[in-house]
C-alpha positions in Angstrom: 97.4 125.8 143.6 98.0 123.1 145.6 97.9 120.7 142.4 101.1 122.5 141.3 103.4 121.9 144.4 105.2 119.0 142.3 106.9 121.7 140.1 108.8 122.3 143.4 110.2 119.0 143.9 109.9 117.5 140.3 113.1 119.1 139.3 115.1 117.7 142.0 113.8 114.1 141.4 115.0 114.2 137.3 118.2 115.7 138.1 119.3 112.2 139.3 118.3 111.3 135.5 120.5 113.8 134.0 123.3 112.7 136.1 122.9 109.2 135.2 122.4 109.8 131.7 125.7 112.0 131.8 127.7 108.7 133.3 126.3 106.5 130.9 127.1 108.8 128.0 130.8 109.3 129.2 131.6 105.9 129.3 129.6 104.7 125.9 131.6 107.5 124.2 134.7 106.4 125.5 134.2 102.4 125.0 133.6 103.4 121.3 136.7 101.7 119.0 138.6 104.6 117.7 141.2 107.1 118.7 140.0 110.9 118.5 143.9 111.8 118.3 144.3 109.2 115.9 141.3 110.4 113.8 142.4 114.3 114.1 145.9 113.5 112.5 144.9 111.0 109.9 146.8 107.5 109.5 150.0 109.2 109.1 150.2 110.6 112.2 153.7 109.8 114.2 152.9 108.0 117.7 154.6 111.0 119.2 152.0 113.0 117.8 149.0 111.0 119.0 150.8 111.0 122.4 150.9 114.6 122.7 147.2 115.2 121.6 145.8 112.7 123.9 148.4 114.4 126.7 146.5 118.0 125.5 142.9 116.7 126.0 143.9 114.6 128.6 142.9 111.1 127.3 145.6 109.2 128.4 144.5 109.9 132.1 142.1 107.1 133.8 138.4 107.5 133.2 137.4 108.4 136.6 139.9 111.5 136.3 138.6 112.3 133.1 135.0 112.4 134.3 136.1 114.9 137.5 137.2 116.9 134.5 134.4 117.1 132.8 132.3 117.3 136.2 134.6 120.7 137.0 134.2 122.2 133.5 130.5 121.2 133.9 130.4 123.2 137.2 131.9 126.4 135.8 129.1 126.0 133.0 131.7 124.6 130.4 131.4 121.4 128.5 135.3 121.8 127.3 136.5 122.2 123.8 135.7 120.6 120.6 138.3 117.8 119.2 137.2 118.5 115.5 135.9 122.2 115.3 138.9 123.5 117.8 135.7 125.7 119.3 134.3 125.8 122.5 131.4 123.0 122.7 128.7 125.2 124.2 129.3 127.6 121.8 129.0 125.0 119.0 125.6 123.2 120.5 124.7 127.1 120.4 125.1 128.0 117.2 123.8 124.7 116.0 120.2 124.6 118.2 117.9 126.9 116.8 117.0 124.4 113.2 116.8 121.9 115.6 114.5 123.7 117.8 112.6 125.0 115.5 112.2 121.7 113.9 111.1 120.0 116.6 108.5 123.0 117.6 107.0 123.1 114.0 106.9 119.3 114.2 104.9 118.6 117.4 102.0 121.8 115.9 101.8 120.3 112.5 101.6 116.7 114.0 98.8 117.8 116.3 96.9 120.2 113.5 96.8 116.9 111.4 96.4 114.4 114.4 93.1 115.9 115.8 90.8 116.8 113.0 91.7 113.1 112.4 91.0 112.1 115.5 87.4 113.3 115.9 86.5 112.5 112.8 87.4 109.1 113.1 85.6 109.1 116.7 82.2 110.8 116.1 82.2 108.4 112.8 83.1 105.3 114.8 82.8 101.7 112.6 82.0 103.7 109.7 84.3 104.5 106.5 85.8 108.0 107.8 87.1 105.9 110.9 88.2 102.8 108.6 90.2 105.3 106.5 91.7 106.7 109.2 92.7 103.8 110.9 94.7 102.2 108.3 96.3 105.8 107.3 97.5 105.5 110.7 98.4 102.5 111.2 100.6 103.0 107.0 102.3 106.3 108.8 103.7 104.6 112.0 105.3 101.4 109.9 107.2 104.2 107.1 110.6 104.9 108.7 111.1 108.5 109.0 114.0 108.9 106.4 111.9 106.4 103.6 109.5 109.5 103.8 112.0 111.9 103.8 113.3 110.2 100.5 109.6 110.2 99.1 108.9 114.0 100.0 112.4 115.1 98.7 111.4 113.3 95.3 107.7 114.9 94.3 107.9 117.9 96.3 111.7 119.0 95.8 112.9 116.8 92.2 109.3 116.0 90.6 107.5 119.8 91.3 110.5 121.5 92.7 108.6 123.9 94.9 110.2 123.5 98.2 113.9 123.6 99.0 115.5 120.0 100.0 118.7 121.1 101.9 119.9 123.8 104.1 118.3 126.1 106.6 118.3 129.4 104.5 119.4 132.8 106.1 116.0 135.1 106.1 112.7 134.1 108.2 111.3 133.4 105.1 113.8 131.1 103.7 114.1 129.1 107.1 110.3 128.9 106.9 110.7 126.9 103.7 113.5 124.8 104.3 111.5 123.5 107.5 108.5 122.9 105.6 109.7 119.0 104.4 111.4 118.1 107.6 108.7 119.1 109.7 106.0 117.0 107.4 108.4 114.2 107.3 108.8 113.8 111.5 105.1 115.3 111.5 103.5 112.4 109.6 105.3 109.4 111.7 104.2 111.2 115.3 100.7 112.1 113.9 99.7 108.7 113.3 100.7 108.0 116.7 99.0 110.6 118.4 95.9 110.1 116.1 95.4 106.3 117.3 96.0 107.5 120.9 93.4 110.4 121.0 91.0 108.5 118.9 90.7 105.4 121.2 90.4 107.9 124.1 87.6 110.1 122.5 85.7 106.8 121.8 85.7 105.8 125.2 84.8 109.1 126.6 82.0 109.7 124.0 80.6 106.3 125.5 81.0 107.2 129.1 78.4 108.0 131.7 79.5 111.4 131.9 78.5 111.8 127.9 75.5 109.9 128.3 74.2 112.1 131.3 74.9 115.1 129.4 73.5 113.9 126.0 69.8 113.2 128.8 70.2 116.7 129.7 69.6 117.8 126.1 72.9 118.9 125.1 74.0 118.6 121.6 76.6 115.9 120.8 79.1 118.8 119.4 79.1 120.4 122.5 79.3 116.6 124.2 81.8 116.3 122.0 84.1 119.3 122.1 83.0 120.5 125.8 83.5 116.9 127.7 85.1 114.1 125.4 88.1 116.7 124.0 89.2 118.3 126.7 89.6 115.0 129.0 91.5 113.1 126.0 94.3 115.6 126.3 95.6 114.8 128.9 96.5 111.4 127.8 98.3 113.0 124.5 99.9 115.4 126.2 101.4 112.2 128.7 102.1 110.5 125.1 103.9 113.6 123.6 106.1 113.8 126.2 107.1 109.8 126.5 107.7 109.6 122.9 110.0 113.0 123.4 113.3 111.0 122.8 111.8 109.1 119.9 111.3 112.8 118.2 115.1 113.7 119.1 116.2 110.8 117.8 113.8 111.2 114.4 115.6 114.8 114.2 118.9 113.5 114.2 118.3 111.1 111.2 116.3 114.0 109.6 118.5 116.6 109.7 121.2 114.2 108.2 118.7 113.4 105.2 117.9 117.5 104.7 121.6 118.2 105.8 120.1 120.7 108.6 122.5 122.7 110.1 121.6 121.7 113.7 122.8 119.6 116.9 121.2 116.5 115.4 123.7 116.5 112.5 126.4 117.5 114.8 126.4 114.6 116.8 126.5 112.4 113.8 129.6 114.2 112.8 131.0 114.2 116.3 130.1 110.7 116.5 132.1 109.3 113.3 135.6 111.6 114.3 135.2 110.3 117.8 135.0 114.0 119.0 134.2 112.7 122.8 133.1 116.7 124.3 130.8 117.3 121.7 128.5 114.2 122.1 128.9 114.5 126.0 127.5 117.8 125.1 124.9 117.2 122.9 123.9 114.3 124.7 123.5 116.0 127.9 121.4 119.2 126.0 118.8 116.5 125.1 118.5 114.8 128.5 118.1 118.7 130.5 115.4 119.0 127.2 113.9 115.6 128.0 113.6 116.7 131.5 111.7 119.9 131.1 109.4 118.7 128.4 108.4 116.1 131.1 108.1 118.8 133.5 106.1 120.9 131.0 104.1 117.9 130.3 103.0 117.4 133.3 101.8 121.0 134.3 99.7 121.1 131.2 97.8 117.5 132.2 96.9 119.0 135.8 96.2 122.2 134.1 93.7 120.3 131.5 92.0 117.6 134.1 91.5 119.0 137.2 91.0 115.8 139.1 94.7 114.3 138.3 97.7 115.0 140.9 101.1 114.8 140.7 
């Protein structure tokens, strides 16, 4: 157990990252051109009014004061209210997180269930044309852009066959179910090439290691060489990649949910982005730096928890 005590003090060490992402948010948001007052009442909006909207928000006060603001609210477990929706903000980021969620969840298992059957084929085949193939399919997924492929799948699976739904969430399990189905592939496809080049060139290295050759002299078959020694010790280093490329996959869900017009916190910072609605990106913001934080956390348990021999 004592290869766990960093779960103790890990926490304390990235809440100096939350903090700084929160300054650095709170003062991008605010050096953005545009007045939220301004864009709430429209270009005919009397100076009077814009006064007394930024007097009600409190955005004619210095920046420093408006941080202690949002430091107290912050404190009480409030992130203030919402500029554009008139609605509390956690409230918002709560109705708005499960799609995004669930996105992201469905999107790391499908990328994996395609990644590693790639992966050892492509490594127990090494030089030959399984491993050619899957080298260049790999290397063709991670230069698409995420919303090119969107485009593609929206076109022969939702226009061409029309058998999946191309917008919305849906109400019932099952409906939600299918209207994650093309998202998911979409984000799925771009982090599976990734992950299958990673795990690939670690299984090939392992299966050449001194720890597969001695068990290969002790007359052990190469698929239990192969699943017993080389797969289990290349996890670790795609769980590490997983969780560094963790922002990349919040920031693919915010240009996909725009694409599938998915009703979740990816599409609502768009939205609070363009009307300048300072709370909710603060918000949303913050929401994926505490989930950036425990996926690193999590990430880190499951490589001790895989390879014995690494510490934290």
């Amino acid at each position: 157990m004592n290869r766990y005590r960093f779960v103790l003090h890990r926490p304390l060490q990235l809440l100096w990252v939350v903090c700084g992402i929160s300054v650095v948010t709170f003062v991008l948001v605010r050096l953005t051109p545009g007045d939220p007052a301004r864009t709430m009442l429209g270009t005919r909006a009397t100076p009077t009014a814009i006064a007394n909207i930024r007097a009600e928000y409190g955005l004619d006060e210095p920046l420093w004061v408006q941080y202690v603001h949002f430091l107290q609210h912050l404190a009480r477990g409030e992130l203030g209210k919402s500029l554009l929706y008139k609605v509390e903000v956690l409230t918002l980021i709560g109705d708005r997180i499960e799609p995004t969620v669930a996105l992201v969840v469905s999107s790391v298992c499908l990328s994996l269930l395609i990644a590693i059957p790639l992966a050892a084929v492509a490594a127990q085949k090494k030089g030959g044309a399984a491993d050619h193939a899957v080298r260049v399919a790999s290397m063709i997924g991670m230069g698409f852009p995420p919303f090119w492929l969107a485009l593609i799948l929206i076109l022969v699976f939702g226009v061409w066959l029309g058998i999946l739904p191309i917008f919305g969430y849906g109400v019932t399990p099952e409906a939600k179910l299918a209207h994650l189905v093309l998202p998911s592939l979409t984000v799925a496809l771009s982090l599976a090439a990734l992950i299958t080049r990673s795990l690939r060139a670690s299984l090939v290295e392992l299966l050449a290691s001194d720890v597969a050759t001695a068990a290969r002299a002790r007359g052990m078959p190469e698929s239990i060489v192969f699943w017993r020694h080389a797969m289990p010790n290349s996890l670790g280093p795609t769980i590490n990649l997983l969780a560094v490329n963790v922002g990349w996959l919040f920031g693919g869900t915010v240009v996909i949910e725009s694409v599938f017009a998915l009703p979740g916190i990816g599409q609502l910072l768009v939205r609070a982005v363009f009307a300048r609605d300072y709370l909710v990106v603060q918000g949303v913001a913050l929401v994926f730096a505490c989930w950036s934080v425990l996926v690193n956390i999590l990430a880190d348990i499951l490589t001790v928890a895989a390879d014995p021999r690494v510490t934290m």
